[in-house]
C-alpha positions in Angstrom: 28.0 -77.3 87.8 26.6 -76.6 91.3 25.3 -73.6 92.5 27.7 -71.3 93.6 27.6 -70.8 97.7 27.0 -66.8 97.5 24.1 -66.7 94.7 22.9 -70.8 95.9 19.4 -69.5 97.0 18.8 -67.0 94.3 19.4 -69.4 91.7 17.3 -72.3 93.2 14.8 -69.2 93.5 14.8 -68.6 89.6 14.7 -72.5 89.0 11.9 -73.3 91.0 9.9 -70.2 89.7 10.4 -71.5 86.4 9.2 -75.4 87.4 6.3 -73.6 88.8 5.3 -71.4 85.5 5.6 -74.7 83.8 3.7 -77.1 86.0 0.6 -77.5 84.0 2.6 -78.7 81.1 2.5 -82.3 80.2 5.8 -84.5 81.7 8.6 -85.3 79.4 9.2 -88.1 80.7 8.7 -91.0 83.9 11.4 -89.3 85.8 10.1 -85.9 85.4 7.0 -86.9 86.8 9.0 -88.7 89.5 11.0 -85.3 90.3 7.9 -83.2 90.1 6.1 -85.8 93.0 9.9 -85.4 94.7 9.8 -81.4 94.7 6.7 -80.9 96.3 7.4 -83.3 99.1 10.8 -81.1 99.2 9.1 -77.8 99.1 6.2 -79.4 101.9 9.4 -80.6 104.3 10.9 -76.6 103.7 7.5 -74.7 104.5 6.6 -77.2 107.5 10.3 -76.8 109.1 9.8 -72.5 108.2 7.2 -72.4 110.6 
């Protein structure tokens, strides 16, 4: 299930909070690592287009 329109960014908040306090832990899997490589790119796109 999505994230619901009125709590979208306060959830995504919480996730990516969490991906962060695990970085350092070793990949599951080849498409975690993919995902990891495709969320920073993500979060690099966000802070560039925030300035």
């Amino acid at each position: 299930m999505g994230n619901m329109s009125y709590c979208r960014h306060e959830n995504t908040y919480k996730d990516l909070r969490d991906c962060w306090e695990q970085w350092n832990d070793e990949p599951e899997s080849e498409s975690e690592i993919k995902y990891r490589d495709k969320l920073v790119a993500l979060c690099k796109e966000i802070a560039e287009d925030a300035l």
